[in-house]
VOVOMAR-901612 format. One line per field, with one value per residue (C-alpha): residue number from 1; x, y, z. Coordinates in Angstrom, 1 decimal. Layout:
% VOVOMAR-901612
resi = NUM, ... .
u = X, ... .
v = Y, ... .
w = Z, ... .
//
This chain:
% VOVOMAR-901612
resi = 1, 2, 3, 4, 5, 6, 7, 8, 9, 10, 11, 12, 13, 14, 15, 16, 17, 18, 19, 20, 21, 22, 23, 24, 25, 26, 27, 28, 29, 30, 31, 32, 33, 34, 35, 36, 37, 38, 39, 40, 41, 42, 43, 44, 45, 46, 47, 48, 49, 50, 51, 52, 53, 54, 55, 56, 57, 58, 59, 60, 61, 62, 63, 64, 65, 66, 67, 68, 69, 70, 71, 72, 73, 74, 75, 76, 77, 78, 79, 80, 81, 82, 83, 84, 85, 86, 87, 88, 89, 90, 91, 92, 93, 94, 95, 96, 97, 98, 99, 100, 101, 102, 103, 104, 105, 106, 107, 108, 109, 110, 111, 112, 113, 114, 115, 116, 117, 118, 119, 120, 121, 122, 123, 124, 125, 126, 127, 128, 129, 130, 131, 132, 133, 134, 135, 136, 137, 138, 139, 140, 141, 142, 143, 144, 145, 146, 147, 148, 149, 150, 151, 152, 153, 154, 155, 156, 157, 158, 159, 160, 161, 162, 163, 164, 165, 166, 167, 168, 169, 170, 171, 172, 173, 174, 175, 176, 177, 178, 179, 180, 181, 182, 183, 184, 185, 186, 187, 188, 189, 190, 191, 192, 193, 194, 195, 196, 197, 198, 199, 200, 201, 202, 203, 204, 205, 206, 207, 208, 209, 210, 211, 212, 213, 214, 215, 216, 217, 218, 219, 220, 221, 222, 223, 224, 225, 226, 227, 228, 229, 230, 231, 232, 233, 234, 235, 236, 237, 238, 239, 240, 241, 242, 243, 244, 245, 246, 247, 248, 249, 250, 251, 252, 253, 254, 255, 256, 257, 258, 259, 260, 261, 262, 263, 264, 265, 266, 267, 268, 269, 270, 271, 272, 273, 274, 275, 276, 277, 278, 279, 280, 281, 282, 283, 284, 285, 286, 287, 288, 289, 290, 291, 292, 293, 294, 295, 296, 297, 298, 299, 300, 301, 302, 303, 304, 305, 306, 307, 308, 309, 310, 311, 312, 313, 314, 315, 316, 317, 318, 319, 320, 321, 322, 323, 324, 325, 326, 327, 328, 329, 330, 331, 332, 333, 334, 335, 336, 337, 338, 339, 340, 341, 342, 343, 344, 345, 346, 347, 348, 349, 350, 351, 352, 353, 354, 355, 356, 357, 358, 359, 360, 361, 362, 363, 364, 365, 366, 367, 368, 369, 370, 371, 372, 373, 374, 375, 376, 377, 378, 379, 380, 381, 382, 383, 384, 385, 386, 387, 388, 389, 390, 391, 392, 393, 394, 395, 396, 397, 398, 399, 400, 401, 402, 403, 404, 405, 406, 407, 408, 409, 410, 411, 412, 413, 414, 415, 416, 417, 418, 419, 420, 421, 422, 423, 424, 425, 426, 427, 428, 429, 430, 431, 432, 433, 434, 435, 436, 437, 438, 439, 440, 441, 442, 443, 444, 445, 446, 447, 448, 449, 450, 451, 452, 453, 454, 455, 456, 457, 458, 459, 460, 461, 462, 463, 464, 465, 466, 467, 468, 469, 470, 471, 472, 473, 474, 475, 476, 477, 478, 479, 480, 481, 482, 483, 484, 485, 486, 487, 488, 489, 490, 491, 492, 493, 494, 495, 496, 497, 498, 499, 500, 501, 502, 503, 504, 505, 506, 507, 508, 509, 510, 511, 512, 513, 514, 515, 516, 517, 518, 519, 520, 521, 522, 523, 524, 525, 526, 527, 528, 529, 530, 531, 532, 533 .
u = -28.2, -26.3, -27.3, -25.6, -26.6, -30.1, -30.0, -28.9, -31.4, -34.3, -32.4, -32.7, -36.3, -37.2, -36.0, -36.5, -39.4, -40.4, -43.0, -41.8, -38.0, -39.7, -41.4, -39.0, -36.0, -38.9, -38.8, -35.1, -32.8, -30.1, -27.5, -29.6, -29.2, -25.7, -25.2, -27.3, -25.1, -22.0, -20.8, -23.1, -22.7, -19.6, -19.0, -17.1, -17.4, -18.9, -21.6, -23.0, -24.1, -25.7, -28.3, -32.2, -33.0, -33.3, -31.2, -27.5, -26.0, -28.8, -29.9, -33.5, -34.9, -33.6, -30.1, -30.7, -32.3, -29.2, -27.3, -29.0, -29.2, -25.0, -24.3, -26.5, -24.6, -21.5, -22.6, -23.1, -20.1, -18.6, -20.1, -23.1, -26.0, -29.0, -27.4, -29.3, -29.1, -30.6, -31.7, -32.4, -33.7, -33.1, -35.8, -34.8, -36.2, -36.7, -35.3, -38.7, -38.5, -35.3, -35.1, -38.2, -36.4, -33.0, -35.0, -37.0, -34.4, -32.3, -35.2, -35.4, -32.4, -33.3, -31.5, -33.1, -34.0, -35.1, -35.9, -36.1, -39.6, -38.9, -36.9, -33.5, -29.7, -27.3, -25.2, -28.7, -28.0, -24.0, -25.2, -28.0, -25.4, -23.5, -26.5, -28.7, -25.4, -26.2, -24.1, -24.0, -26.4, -27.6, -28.4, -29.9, -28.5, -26.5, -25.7, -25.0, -25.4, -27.3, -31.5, -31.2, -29.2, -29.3, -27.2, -26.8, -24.4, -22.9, -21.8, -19.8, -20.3, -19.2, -20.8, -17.7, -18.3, -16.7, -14.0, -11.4, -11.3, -14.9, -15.7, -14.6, -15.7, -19.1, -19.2, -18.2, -21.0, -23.5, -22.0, -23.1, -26.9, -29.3, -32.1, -33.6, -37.1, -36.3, -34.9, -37.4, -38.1, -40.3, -42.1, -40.7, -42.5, -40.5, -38.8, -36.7, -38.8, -36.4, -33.4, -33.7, -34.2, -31.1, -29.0, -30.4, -29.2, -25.8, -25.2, -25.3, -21.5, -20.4, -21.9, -19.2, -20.2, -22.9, -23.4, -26.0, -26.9, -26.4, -28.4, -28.1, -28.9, -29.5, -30.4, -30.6, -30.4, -34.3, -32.5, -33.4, -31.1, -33.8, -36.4, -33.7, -30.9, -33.3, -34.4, -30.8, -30.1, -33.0, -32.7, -30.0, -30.5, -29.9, -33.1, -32.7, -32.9, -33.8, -34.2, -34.2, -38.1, -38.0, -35.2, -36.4, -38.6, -37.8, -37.3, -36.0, -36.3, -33.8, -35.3, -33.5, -29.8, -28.2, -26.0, -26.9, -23.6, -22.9, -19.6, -20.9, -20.2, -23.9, -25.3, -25.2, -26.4, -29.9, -28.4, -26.2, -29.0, -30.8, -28.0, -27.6, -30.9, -31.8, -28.5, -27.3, -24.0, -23.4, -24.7, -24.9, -25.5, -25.8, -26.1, -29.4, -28.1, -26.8, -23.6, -21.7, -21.7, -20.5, -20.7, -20.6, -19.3, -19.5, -16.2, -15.0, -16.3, -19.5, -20.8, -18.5, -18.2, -15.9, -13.4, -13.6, -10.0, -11.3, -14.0, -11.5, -9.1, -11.6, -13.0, -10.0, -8.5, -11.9, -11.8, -8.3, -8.4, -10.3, -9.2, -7.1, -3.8, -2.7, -5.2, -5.7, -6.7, -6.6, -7.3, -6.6, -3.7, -5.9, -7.0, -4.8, -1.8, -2.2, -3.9, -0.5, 1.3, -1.4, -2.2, 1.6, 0.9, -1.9, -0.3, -2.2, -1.0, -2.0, -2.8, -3.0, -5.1, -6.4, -9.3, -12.5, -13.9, -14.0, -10.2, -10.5, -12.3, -9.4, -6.6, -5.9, -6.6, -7.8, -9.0, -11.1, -11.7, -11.4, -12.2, -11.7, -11.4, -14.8, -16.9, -17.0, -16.6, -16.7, -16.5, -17.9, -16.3, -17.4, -21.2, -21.3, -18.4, -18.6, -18.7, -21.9, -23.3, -25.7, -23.3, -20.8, -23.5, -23.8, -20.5, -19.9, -23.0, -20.9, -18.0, -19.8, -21.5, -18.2, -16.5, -19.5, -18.7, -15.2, -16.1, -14.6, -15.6, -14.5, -12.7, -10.4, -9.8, -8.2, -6.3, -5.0, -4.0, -2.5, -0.1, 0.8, 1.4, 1.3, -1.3, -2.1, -4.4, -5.8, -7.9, -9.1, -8.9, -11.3, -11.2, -14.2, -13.6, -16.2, -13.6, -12.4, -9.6, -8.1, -7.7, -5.4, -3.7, -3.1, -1.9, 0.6, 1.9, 2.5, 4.1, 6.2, 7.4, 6.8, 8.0, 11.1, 9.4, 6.3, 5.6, 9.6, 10.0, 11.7, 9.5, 9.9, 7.7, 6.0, 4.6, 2.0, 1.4, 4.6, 4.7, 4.3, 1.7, -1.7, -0.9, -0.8, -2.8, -3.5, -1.9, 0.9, 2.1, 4.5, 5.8, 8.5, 9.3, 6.0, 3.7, 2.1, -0.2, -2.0, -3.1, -5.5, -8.7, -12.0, -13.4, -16.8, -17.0, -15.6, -12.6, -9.2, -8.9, -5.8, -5.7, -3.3, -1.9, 0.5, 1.9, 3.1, 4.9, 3.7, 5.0, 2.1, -1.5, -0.1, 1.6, -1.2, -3.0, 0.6, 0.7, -2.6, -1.7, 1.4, 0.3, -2.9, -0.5, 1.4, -1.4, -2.8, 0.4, -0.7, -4.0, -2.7, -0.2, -3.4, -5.4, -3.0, -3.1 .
v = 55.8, 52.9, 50.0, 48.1, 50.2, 50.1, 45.9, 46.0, 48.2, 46.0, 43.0, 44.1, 45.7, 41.9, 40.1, 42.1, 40.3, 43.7, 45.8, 49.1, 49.0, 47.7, 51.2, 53.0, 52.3, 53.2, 56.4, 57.5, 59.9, 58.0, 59.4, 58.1, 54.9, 54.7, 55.8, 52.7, 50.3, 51.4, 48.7, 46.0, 46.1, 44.8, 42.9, 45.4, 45.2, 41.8, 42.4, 45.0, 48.3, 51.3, 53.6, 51.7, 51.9, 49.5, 48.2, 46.2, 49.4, 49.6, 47.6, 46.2, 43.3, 41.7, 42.0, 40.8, 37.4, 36.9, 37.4, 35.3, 32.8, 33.2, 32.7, 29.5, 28.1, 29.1, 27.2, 24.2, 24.1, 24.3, 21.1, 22.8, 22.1, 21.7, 24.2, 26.4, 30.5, 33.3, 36.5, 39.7, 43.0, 46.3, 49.0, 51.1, 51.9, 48.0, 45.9, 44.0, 43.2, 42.4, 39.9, 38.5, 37.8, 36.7, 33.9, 32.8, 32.3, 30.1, 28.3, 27.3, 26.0, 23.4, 25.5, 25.3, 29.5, 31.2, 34.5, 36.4, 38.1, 41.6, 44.7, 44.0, 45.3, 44.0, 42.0, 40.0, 38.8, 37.9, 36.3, 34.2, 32.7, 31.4, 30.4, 28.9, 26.6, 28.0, 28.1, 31.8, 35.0, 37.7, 41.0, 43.8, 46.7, 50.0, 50.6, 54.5, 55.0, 57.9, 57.1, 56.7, 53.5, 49.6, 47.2, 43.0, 41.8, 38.4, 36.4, 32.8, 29.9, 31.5, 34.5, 36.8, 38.8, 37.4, 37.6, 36.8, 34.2, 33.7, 37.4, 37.1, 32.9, 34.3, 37.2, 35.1, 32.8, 35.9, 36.4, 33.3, 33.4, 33.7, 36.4, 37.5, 36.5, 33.0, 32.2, 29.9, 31.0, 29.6, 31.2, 31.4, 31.8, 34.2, 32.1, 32.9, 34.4, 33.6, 35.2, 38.3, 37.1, 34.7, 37.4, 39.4, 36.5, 36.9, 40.6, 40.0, 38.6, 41.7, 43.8, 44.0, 46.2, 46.5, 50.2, 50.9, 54.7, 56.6, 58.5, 57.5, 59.5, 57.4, 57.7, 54.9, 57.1, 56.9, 53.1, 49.6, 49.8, 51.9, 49.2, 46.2, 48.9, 49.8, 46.4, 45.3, 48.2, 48.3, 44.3, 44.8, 47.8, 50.8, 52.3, 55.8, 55.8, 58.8, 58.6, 61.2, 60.6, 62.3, 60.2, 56.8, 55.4, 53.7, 55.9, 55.5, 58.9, 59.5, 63.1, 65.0, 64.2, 64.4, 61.9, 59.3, 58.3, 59.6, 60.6, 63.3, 66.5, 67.7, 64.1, 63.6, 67.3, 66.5, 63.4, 65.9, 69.1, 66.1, 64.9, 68.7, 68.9, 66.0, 65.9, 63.0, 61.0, 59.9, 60.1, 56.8, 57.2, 53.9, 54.4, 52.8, 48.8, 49.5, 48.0, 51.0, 52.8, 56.3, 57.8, 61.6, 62.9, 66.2, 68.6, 71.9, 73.0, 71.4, 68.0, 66.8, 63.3, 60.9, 59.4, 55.8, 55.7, 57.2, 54.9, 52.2, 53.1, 53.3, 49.9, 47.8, 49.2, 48.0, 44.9, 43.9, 44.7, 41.4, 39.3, 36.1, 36.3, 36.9, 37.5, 39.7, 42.8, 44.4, 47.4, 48.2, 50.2, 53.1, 53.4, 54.7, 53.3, 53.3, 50.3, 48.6, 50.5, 49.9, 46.0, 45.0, 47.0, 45.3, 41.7, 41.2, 41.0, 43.1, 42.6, 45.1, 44.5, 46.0, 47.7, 46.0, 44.0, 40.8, 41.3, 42.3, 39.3, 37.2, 38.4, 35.4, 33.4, 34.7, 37.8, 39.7, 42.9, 44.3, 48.1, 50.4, 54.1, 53.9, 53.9, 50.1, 47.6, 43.9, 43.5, 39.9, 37.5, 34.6, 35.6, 38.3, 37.9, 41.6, 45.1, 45.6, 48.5, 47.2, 44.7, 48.2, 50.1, 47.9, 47.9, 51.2, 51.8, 49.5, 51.6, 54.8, 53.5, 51.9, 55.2, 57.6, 55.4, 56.0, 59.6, 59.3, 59.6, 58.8, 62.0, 61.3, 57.8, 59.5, 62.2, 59.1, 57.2, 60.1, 60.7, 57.0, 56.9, 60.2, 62.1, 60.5, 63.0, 62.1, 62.8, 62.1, 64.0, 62.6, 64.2, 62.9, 62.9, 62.9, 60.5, 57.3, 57.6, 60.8, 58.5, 56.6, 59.4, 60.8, 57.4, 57.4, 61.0, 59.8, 56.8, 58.1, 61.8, 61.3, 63.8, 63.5, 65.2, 66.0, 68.7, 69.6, 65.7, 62.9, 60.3, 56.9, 55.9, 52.6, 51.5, 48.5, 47.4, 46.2, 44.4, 40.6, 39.4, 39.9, 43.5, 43.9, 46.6, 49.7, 52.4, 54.3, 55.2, 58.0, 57.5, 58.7, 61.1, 60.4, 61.1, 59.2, 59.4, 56.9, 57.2, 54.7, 54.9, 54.5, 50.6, 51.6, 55.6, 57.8, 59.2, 59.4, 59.5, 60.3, 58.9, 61.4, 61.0, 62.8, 61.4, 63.8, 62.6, 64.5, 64.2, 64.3, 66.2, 69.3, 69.0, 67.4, 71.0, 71.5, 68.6, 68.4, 72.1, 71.0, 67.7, 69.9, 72.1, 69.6, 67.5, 70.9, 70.7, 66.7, 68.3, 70.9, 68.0, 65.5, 68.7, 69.3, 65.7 .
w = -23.5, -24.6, -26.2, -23.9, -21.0, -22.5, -22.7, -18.9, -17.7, -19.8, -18.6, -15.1, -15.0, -16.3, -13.3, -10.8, -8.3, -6.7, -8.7, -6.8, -7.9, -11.7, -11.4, -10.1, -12.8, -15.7, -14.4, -14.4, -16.7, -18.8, -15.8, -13.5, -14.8, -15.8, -12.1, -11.0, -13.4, -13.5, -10.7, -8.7, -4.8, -3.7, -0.3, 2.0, 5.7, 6.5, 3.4, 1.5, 2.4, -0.4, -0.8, -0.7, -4.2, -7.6, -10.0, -9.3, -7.3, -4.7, -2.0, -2.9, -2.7, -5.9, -4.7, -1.7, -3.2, -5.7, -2.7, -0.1, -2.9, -3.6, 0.0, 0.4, -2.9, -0.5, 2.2, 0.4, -1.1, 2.2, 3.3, 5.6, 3.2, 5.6, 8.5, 10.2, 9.5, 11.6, 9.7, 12.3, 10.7, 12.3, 11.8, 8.8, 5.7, 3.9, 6.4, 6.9, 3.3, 3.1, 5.7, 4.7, 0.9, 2.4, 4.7, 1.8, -0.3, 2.1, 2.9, -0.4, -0.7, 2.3, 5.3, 8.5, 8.8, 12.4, 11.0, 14.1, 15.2, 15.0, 14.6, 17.0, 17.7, 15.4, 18.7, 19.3, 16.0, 16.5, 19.9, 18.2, 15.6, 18.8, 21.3, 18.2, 16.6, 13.3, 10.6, 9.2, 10.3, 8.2, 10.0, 7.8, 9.0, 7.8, 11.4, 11.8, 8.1, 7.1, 6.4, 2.7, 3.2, 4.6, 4.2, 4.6, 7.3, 7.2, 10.4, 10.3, 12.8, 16.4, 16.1, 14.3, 11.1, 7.5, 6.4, 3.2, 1.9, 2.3, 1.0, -2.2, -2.7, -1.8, -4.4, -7.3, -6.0, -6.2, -10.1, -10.9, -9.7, -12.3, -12.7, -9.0, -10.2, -10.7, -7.6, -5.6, -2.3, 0.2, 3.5, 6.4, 9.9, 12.5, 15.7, 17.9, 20.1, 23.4, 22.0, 23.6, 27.4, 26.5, 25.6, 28.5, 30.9, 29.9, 31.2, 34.9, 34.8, 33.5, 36.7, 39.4, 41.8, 44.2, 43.7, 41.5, 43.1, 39.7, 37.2, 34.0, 30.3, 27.3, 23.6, 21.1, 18.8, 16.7, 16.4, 17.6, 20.9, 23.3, 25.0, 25.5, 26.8, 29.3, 30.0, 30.8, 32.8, 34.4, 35.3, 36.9, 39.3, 37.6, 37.3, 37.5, 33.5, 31.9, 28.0, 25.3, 24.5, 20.9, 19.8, 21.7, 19.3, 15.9, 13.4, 10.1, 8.8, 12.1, 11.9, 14.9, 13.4, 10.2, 10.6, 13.1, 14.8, 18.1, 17.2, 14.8, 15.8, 17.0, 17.0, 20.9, 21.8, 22.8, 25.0, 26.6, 27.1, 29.1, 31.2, 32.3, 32.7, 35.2, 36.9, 35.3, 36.6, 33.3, 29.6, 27.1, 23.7, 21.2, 17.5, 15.4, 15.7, 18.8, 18.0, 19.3, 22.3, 23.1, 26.4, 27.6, 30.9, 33.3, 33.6, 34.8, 31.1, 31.2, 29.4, 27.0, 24.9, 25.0, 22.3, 21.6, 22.5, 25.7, 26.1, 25.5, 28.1, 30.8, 30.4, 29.4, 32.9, 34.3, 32.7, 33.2, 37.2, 37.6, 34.4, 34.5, 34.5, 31.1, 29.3, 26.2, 25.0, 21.1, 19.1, 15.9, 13.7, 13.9, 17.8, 20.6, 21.3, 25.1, 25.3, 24.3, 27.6, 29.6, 29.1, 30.4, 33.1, 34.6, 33.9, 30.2, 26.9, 23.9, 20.1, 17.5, 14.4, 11.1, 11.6, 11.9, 14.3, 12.0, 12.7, 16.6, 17.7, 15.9, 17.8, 19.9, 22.8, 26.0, 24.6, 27.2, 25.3, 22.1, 20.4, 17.9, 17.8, 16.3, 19.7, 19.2, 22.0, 22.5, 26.6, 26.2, 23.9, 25.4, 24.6, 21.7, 19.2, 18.0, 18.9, 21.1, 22.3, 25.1, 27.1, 26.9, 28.2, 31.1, 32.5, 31.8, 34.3, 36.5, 36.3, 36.8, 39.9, 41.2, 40.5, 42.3, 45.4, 45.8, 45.1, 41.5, 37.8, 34.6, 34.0, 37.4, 35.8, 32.9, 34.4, 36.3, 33.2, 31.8, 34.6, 34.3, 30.7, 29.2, 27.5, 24.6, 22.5, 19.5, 16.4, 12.9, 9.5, 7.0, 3.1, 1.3, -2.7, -5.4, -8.0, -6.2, -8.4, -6.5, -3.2, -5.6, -6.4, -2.9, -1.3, -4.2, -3.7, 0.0, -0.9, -3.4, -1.6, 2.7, 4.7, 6.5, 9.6, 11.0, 13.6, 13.7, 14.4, 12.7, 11.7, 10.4, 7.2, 7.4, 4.0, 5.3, 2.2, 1.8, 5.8, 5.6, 7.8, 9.1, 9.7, 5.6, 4.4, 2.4, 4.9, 5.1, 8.8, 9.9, 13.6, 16.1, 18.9, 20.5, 17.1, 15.1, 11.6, 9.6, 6.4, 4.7, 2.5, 4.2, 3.7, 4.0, 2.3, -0.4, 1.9, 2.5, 6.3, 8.8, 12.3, 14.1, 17.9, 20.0, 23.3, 25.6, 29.1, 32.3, 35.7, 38.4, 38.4, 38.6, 35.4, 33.7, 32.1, 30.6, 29.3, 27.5, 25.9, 24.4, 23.1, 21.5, 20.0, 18.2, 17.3, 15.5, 13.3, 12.7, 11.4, 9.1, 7.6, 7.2, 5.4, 3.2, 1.4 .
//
């Protein structure tokens, strides 16, 4: 080791207020440790998100402090010294502690802190910001991250997740804060106890229908999302519930899935064995926060699950059937593009954004719905200023049961849509890479070299680095002659991913299986292109 390394590591150890991570950094190889400080946490998407673990690369308790401490320096700087800040936990491995420390230390710092009461769904958070007038929320989440990790979320005023400039302001304010175990902290006593039957009272709107005769399969996933998705569907007539029991409970070991994000391959099959099993009309899935909701449906083949871009489709057709005139819907660069055919049609207008929903809920005035390709949906500006899962859930019930009466589902809805607007099949490539520096290295290839064509097609090259605008961003984007591929890093992983989509025209029902084949076909020749990067 180092000298230096070795003076960082002692330097560390020193100020680190929790005796476990003290221990646990004694105890590593030289590797391990150059691993641990080669690069603090950086602020990503809305925070910071790593593996649970000490020293500056981890999250643990010290880091959190300097943060919380970093962000309160923030606020005052901003002119909001005294505001009030919610903290909510989900239940994963150190979120208990970690909210305890991130509450402490704004306290300290004279904030007015409800730290709320127990383990709860990241959108009960971005609703409390709103409904409580607080300044700035912290949710300690790493959503559908796998067991070894948490993460720190940050939410502004309104409810919506941060964003630049205010990213980067904070994280020079975190460089400044002095050793963790000198930053004062004071106790804090949980409140808030009312924020869950306040968000609960908000759902009702979102029910249009006065069917409620369907049955309904639901996992949360071992996360947070079980008891008040229940609740809220239960409340408000659809009863016939039926949960996946071994995957209901809080668990953050998440032992039945590997990964647990419902759109892992695998991740939903238990949900699906069940909705086979009792008969089920349709099949919700919500990942650990409950942030995001996927949901599964019966056809000719069997139980399959949905897209997000699926997902998206259904509901914003819902949605916009009794919105005001005019109003709008977004997704992002990545997700589908019918949502840009559809909204005209139905008398709305449409946004496109860059990916994330601290973009989405930004797109503009009178937005009634917002989602990514991601399984993530905001259905509810006006009360949740984020992607939530539960409020999703609910009108997708709503749907279902609407459907069922007419003597419908969700698959009719999109052969429907396809036969208005095309097919429009798509998928994702994602090549994970050991050396950050080869992501570099393949977006420059691209840049430098694109192909002329893709699938025997013309395409035209879109560098959007180079686009003025909000729509700037790392991402190169190859489109024409009904195909289109985006290429970007991943903002939260080690990955190079492609977003690939083909739209294929089809003339009536009849012509529909046609159709799907040929736009399968040539999205297949998207795939070996995005392999081969």
């Amino acid at each position: 080791m180092s000298s230096e390394l070795a003076a960082q590591v002692a330097a560390w150890i020193d100020a680190d207020p929790d005796p476990s991570t003290r221990e646990e950094l004694t105890e590593l190889t030289d590797a391990e440790l150059a691993e641990r400080f080669r690069a603090p946490l950086s602020f990503g998407t809305a925070g910071l998100r790593g593996e649970v673990r000490g020293g500056p690369n981890g999250m643990n308790v010290a880091v959190v402090v300097r943060t919380s401490a970093g962000i309160g320096a923030w606020l005052k700087e901003q002119g909001h010294d005294g505001s009030t800040v919610v903290v909510g936990r989900d239940a994963r491995h150190g979120s208990e502690a970690f909210a305890t420390a991130a509450s402490e230390t704004f306290a300290a710092q004279g904030f007015t802190v409800i730290l709320l009461p127990r383990p709860l769904p990241t959108p009960v958070l971005a609703f409390a910001v709103r409904a409580l007038d607080s300044e700035l929320g912290v949710q300690i989440t790493a959503s559908h991250n796998p067991a070894a990790d948490n993460g720190y979320k940050v939410y502004l005023r309104g409810g919506a997740q941060l964003i630049p400039p205010a990213d980067g302001q904070i994280e020079a304010e975190i460089a400044a804060v002095g050793r963790a175990i000198d930053v004062p902290r004071a106790l804090v006593a949980p409140g808030g106890s009312d924020v869950t039957a306040r968000y609960l009272d908000t759902l009702p709107h979102l029910v249009r229908s006065s069917s409620r005769n369907i049955r309904i399969a639901l996992t949360p996933m071992h996360g947070v999302g079980g008891e008040i998705a229940c609740t809220a569907l239960g409340g408000l007539g659809f009863r016939d519930v039926h949960v996946v029991t071994s995957q209901f409970d809080p668990d953050p070991e998440f032992p039945t899935v590997a990964f647990p994000n419902p759109e892992e391959p695998g991740a939903s099959d238990a949900l699906l064995a069940l909705a086979d099993e009792v008969d089920a009309d349709l099949a919700i899935a919500l990942d650990p926060d409950a942030d995001r909701c996927a949901i599964g449906a019966r056809g000719p083949l069997g139980w399959r699950m949905l897209s997000g871009d699926e997902t998206g489709a259904l509901l914003a057709d819902h949605i916009l059937k009794s919105a005001p005139p005019d109003s709008l819907v977004a997704n992002t660069i990545v997700s589908s593009q019918l949502l840009s055919a559809l909204a005209p049609a139905r008398g709305a207008r449409y946004a496109r954004t860059l990916t994330g929903f601290k973009w989405l809920v930004r797109a503009g005035n009178g937005l009634v719905y917002a989602y990514e390709e991601a399984i993530g949906h905001c259905v509810d500006p006006s009360s949740v200023n984020d992607k939530d899962g539960i409020s999703a859930a609910v009108m997708l019930a709503d749907l279902a049961a609407t459907l069922k009466s007419e003597g419908r589902t969700v698959l009719d809805v999109l052969d429907a849509l396809a036969v208005e607007f095309g097919v429009h099949a798509g998928t994702q490539v994602s090549t994970r890479v050991d050396d950050l520096s080869m992501i570099e290295s393949m977006m420059a290839q691209l840049r430098s070299d694109p192909p002329a064509q893709l699938a025997g097609r013309p395409v035209t090259v879109t560098d959007l680095l180079e686009e003025p605008g909000p729509l700037r961003t790392d991402a190169v984007e190859l489109s024409g002659n009904g195909i289109r591929v985006i290429v970007r890093p991943s903002g939260t992983e080690p990955k190079m991913k492609a977003y690939l989509e083909v739209i294929e025209p089809t003339a009536d029902l009849d012509d529909l299986p046609r159709a799907r084949a040929a736009a399968e076909t040539t999205l297949e020749e998207l795939r070996v292109f995005a392999r081969g990067l």
